[in-house]
mmCIF entry with sequence, helices, sheets and N, C-alpha, C, O atoms, coordinates in Angstrom:
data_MODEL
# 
_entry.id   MODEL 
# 
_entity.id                         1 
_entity.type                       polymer 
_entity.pdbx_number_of_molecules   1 
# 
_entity_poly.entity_id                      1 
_entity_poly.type                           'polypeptide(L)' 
_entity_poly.nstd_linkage                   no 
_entity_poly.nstd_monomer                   no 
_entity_poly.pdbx_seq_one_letter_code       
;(UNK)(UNK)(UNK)(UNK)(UNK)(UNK)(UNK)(UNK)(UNK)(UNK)(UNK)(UNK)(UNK)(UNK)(UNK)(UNK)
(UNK)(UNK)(UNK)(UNK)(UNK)(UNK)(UNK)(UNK)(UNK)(UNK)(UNK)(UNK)(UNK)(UNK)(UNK)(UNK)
(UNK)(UNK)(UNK)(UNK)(UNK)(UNK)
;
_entity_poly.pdbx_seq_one_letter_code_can   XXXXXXXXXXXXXXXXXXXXXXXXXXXXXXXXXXXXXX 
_entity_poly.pdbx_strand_id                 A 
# 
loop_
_entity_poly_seq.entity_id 
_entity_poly_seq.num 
_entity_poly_seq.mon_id 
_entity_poly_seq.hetero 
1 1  UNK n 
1 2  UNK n 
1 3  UNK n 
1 4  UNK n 
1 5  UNK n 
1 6  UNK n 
1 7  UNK n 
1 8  UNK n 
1 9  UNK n 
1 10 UNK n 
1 11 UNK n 
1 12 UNK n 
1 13 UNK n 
1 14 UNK n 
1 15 UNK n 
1 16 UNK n 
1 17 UNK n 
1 18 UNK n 
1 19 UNK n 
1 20 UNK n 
1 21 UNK n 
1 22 UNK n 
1 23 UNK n 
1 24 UNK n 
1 25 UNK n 
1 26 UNK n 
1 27 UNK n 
1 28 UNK n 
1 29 UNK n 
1 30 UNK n 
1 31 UNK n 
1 32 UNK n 
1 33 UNK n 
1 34 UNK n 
1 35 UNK n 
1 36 UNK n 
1 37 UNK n 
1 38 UNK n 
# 
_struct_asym.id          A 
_struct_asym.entity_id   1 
# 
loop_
_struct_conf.conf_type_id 
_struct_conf.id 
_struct_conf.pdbx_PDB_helix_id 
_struct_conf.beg_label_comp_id 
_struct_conf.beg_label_asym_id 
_struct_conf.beg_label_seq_id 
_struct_conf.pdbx_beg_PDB_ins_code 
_struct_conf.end_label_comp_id 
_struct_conf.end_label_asym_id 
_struct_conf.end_label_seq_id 
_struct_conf.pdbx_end_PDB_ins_code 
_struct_conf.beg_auth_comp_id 
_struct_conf.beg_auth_asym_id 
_struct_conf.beg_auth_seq_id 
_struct_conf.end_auth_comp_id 
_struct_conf.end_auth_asym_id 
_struct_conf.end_auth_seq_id 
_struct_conf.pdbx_PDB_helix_class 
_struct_conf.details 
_struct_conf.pdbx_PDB_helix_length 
HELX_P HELX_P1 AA1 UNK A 4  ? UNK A 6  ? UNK A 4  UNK A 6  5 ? 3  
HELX_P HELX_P2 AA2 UNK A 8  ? UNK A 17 ? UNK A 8  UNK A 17 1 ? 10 
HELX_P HELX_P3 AA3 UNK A 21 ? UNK A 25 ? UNK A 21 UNK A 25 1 ? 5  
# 
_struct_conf_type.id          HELX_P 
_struct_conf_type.criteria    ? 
_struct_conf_type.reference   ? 
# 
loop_
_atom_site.group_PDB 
_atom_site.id 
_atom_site.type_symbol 
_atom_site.label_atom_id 
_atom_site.label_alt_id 
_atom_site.label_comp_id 
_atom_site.label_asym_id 
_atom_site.label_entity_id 
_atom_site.label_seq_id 
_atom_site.pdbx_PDB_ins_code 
_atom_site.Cartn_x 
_atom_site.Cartn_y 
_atom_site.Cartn_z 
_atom_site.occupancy 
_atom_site.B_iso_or_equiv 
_atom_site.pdbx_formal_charge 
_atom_site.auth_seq_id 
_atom_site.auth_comp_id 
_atom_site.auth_asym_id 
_atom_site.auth_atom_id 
_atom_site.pdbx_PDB_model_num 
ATOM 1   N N  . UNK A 1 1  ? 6.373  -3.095  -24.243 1.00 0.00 ? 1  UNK A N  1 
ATOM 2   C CA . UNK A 1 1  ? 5.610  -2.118  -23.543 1.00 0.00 ? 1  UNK A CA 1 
ATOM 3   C C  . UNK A 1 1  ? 5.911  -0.721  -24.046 1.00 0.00 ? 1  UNK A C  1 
ATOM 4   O O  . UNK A 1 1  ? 6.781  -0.630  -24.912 1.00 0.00 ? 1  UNK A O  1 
ATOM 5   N N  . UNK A 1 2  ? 5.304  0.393   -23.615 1.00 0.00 ? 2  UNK A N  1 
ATOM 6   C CA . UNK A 1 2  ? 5.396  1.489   -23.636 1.00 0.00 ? 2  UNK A CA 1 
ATOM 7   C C  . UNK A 1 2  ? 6.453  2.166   -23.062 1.00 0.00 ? 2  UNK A C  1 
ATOM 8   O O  . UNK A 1 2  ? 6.465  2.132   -21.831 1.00 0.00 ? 2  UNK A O  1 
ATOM 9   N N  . UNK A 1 3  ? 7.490  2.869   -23.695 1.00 0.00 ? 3  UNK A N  1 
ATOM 10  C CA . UNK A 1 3  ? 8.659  3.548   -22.805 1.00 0.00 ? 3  UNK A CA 1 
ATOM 11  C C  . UNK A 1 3  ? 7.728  5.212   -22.314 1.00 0.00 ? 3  UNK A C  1 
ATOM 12  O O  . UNK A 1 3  ? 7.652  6.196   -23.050 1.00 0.00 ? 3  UNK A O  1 
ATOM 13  N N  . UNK A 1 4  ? 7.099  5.090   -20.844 1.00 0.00 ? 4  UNK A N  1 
ATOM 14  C CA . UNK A 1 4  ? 6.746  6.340   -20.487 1.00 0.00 ? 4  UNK A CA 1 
ATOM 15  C C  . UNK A 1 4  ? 7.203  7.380   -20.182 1.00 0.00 ? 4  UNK A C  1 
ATOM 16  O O  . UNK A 1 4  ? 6.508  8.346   -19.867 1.00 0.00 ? 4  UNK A O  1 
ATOM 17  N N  . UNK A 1 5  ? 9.297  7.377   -20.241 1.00 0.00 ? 5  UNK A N  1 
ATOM 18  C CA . UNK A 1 5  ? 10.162 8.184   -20.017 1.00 0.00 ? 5  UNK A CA 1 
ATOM 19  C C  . UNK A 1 5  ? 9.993  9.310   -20.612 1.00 0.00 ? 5  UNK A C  1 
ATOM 20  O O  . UNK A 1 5  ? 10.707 10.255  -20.279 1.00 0.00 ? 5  UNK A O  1 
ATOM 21  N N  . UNK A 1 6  ? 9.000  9.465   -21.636 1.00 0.00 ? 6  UNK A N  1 
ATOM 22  C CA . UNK A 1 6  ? 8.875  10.880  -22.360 1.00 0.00 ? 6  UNK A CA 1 
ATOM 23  C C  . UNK A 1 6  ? 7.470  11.698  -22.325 1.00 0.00 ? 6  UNK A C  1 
ATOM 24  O O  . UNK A 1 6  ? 7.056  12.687  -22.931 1.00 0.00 ? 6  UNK A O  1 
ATOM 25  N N  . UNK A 1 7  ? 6.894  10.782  -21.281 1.00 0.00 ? 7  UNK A N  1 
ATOM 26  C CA . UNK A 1 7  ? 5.626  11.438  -20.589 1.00 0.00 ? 7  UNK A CA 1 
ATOM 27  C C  . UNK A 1 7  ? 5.492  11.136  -19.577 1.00 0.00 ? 7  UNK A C  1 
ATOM 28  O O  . UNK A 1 7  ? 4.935  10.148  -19.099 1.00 0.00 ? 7  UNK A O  1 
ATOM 29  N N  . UNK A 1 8  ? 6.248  12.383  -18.905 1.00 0.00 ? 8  UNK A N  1 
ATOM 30  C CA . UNK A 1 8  ? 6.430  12.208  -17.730 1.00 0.00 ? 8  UNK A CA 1 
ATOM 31  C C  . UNK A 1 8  ? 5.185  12.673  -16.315 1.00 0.00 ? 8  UNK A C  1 
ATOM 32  O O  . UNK A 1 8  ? 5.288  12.755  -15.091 1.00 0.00 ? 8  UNK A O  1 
ATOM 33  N N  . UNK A 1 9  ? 4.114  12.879  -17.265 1.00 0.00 ? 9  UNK A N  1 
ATOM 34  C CA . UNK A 1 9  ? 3.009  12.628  -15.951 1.00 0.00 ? 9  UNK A CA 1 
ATOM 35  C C  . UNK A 1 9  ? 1.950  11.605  -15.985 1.00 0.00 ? 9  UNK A C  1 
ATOM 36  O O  . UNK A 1 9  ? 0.942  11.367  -15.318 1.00 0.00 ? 9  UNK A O  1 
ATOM 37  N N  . UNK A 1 10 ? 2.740  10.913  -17.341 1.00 0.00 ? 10 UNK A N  1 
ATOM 38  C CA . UNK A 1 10 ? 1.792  9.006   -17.066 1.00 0.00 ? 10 UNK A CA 1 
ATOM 39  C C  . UNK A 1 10 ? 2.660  8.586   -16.270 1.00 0.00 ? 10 UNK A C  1 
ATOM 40  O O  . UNK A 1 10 ? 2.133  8.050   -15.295 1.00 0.00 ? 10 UNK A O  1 
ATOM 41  N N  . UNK A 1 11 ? 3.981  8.587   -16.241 1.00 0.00 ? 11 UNK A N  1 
ATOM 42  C CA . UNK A 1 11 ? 5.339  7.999   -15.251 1.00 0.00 ? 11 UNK A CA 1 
ATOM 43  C C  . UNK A 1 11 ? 4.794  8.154   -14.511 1.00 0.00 ? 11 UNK A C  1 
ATOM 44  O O  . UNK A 1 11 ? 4.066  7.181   -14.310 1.00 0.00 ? 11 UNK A O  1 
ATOM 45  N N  . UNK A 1 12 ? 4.571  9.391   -13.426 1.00 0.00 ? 12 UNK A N  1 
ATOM 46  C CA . UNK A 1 12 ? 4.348  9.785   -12.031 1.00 0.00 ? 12 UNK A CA 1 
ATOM 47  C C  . UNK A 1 12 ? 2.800  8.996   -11.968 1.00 0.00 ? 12 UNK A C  1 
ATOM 48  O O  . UNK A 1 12 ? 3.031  8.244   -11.021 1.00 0.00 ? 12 UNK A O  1 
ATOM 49  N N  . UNK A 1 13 ? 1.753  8.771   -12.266 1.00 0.00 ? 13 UNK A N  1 
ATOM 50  C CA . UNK A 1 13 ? 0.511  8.059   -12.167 1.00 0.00 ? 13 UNK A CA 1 
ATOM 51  C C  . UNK A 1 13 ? 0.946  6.716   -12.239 1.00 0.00 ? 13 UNK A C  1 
ATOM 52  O O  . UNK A 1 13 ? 0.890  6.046   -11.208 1.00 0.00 ? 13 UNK A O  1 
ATOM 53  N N  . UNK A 1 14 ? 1.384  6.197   -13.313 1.00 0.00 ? 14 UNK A N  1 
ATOM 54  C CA . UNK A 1 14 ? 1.702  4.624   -13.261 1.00 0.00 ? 14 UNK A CA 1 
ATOM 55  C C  . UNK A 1 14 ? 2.847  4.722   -11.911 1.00 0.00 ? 14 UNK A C  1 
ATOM 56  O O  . UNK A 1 14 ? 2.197  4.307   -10.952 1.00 0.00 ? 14 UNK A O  1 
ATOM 57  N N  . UNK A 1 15 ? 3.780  4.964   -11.589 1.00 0.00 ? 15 UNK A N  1 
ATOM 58  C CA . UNK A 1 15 ? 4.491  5.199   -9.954  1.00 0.00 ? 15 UNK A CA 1 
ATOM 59  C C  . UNK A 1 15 ? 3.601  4.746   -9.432  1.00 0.00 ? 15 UNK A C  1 
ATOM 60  O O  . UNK A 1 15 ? 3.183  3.604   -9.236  1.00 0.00 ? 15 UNK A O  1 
ATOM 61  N N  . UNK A 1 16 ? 3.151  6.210   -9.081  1.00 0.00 ? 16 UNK A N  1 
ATOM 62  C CA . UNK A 1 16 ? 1.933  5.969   -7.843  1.00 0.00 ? 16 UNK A CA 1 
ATOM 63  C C  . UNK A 1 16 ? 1.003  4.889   -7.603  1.00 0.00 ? 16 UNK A C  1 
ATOM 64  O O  . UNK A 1 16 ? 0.599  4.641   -6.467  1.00 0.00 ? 16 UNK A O  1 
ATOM 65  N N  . UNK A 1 17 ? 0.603  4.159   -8.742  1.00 0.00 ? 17 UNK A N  1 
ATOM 66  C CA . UNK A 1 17 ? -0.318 3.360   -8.833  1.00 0.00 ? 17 UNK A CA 1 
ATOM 67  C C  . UNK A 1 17 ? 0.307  1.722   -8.506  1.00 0.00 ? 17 UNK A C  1 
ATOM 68  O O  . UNK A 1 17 ? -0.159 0.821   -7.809  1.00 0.00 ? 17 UNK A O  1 
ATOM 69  N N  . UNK A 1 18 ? 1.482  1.794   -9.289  1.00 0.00 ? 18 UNK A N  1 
ATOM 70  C CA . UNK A 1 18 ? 2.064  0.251   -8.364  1.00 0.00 ? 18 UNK A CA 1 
ATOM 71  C C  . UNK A 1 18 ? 2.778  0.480   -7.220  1.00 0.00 ? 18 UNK A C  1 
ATOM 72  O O  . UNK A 1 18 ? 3.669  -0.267  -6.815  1.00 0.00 ? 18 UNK A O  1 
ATOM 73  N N  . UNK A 1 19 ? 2.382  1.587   -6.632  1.00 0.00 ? 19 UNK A N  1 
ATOM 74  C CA . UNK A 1 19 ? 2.414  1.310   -4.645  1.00 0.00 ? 19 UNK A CA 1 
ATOM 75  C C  . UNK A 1 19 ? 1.545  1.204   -4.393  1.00 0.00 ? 19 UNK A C  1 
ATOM 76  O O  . UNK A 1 19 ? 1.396  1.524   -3.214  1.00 0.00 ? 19 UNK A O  1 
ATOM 77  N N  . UNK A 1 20 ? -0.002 0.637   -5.218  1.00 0.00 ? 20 UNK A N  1 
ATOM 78  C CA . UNK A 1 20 ? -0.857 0.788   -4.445  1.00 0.00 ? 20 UNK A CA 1 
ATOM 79  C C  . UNK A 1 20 ? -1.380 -0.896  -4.786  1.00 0.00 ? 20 UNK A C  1 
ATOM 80  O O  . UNK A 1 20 ? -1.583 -1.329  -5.921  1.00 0.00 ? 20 UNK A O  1 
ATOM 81  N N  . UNK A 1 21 ? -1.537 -1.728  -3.428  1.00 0.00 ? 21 UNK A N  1 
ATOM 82  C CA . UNK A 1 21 ? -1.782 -3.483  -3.493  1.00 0.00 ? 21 UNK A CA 1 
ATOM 83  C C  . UNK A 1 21 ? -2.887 -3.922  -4.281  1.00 0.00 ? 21 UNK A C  1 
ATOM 84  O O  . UNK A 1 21 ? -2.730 -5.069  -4.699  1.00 0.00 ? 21 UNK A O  1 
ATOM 85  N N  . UNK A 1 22 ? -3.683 -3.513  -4.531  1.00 0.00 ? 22 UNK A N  1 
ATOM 86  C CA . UNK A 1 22 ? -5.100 -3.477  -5.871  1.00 0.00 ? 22 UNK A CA 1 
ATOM 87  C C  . UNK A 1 22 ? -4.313 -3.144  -6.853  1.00 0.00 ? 22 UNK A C  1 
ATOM 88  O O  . UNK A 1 22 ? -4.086 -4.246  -7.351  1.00 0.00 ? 22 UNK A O  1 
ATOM 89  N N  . UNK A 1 23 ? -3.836 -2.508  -7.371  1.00 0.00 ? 23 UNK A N  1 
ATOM 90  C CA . UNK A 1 23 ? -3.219 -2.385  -8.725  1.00 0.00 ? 23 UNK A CA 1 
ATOM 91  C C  . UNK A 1 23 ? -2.607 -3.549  -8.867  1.00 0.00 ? 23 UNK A C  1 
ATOM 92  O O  . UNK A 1 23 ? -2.784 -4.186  -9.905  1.00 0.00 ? 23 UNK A O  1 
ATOM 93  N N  . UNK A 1 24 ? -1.555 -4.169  -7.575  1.00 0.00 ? 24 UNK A N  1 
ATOM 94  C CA . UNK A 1 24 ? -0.283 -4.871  -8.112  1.00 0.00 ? 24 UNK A CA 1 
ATOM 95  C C  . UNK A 1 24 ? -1.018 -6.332  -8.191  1.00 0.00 ? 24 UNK A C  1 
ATOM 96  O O  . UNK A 1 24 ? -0.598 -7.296  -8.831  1.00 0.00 ? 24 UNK A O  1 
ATOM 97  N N  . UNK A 1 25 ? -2.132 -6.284  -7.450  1.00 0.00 ? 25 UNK A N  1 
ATOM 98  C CA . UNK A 1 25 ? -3.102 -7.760  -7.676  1.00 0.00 ? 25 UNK A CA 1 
ATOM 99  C C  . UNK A 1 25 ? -3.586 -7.904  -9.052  1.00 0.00 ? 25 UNK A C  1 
ATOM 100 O O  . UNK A 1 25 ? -3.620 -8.950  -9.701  1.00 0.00 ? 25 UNK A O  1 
ATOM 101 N N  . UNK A 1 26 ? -4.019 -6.538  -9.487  1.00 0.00 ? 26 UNK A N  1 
ATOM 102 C CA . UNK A 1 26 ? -4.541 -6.662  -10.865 1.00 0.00 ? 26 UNK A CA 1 
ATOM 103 C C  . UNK A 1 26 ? -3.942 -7.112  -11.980 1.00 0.00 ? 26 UNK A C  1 
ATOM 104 O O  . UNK A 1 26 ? -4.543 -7.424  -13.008 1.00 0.00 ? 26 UNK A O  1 
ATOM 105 N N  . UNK A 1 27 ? -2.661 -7.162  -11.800 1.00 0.00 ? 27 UNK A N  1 
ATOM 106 C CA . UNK A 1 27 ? -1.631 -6.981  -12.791 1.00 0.00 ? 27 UNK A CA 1 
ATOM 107 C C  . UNK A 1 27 ? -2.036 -8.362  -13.708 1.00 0.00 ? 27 UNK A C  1 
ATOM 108 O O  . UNK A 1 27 ? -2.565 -9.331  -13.164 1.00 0.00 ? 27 UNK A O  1 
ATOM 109 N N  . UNK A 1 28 ? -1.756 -8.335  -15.019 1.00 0.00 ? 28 UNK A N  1 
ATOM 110 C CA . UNK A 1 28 ? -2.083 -9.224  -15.666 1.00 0.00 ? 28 UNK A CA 1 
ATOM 111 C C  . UNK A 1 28 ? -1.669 -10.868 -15.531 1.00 0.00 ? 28 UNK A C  1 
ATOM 112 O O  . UNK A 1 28 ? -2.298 -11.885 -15.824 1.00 0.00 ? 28 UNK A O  1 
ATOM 113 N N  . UNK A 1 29 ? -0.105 -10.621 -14.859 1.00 0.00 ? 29 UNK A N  1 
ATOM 114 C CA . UNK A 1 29 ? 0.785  -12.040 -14.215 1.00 0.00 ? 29 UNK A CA 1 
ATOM 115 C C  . UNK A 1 29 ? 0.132  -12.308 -13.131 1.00 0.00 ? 29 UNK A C  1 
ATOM 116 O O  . UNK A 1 29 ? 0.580  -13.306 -12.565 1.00 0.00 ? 29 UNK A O  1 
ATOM 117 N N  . UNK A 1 30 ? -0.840 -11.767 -12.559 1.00 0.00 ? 30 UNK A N  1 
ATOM 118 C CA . UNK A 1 30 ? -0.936 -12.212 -11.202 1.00 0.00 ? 30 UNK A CA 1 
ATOM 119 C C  . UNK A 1 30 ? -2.157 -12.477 -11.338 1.00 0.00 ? 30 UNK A C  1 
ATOM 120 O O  . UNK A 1 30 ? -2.658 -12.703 -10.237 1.00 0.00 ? 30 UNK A O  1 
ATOM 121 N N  . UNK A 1 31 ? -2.991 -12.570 -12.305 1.00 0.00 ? 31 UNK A N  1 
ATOM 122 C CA . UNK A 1 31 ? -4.493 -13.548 -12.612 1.00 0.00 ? 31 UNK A CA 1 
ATOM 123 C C  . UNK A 1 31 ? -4.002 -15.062 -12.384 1.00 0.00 ? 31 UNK A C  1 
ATOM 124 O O  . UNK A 1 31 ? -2.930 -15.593 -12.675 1.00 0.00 ? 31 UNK A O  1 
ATOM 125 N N  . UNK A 1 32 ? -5.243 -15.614 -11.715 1.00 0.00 ? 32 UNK A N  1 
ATOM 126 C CA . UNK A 1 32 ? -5.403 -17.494 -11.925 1.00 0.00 ? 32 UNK A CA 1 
ATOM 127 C C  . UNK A 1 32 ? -5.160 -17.917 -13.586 1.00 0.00 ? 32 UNK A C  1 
ATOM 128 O O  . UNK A 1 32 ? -4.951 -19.094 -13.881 1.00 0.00 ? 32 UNK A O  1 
ATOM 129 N N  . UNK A 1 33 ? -5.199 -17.084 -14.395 1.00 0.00 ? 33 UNK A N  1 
ATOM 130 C CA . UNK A 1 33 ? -5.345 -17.686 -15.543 1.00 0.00 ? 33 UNK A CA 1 
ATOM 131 C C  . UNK A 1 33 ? -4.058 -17.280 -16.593 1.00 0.00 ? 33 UNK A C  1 
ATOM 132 O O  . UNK A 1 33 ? -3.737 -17.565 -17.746 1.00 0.00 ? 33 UNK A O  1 
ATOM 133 N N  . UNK A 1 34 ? -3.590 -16.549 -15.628 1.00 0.00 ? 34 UNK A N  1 
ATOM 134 C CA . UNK A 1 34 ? -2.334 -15.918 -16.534 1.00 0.00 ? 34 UNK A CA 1 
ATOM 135 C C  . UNK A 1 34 ? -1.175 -17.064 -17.117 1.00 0.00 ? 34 UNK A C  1 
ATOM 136 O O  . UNK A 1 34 ? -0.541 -17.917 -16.495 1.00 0.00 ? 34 UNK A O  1 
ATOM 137 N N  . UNK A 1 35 ? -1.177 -16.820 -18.129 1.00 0.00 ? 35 UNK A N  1 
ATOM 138 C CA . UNK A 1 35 ? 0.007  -17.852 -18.687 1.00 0.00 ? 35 UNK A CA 1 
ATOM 139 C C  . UNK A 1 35 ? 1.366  -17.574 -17.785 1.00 0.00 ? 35 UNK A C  1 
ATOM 140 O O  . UNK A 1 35 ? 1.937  -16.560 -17.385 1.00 0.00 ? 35 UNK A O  1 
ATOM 141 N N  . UNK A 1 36 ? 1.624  -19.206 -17.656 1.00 0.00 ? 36 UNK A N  1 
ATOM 142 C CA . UNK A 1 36 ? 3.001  -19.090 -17.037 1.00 0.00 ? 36 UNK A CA 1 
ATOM 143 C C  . UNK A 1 36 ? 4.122  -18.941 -18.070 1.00 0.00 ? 36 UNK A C  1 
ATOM 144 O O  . UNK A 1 36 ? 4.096  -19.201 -19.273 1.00 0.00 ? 36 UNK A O  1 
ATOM 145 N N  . UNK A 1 37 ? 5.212  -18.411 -17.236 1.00 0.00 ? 37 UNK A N  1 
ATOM 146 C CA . UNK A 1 37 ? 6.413  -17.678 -17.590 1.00 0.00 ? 37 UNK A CA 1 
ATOM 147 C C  . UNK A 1 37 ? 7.588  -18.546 -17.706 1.00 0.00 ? 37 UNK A C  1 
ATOM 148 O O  . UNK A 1 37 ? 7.807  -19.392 -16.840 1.00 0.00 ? 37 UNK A O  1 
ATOM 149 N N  . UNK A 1 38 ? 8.397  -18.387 -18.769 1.00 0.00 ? 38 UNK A N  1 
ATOM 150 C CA . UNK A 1 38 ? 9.569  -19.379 -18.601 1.00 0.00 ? 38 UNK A CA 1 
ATOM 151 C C  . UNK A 1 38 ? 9.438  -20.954 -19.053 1.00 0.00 ? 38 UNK A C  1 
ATOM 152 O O  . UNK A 1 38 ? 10.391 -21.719 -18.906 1.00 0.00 ? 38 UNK A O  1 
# 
C-alpha cells in the first residue's frame, strides 16, 4: 500500500473515512467475492 505518513491531509481524509460504516463495507475484503485470506 501507500505509506500516507507524508501526506498528511490524505491521512486525515482516509481517518475520517474508515469511521464511516459505508466505507468500511466497501472495503475490498469485505466483498462476497473477495479472495480469502490465509
Amino acid at each position: 500500500g501507500l505509506d500516507v505518513a507524508q501526506y498528511p491531509t490524505l491521512a486525515r481524509i482516509d481517518a475520517a473515512c474508515l469511521k464511516l460504516d459505508a466505507f468500511a463495507r466497501a472495503r475490498p475484503e469485505n466483498q462476497p467475492d473477495a479472495p480469502q485470506q490465509g
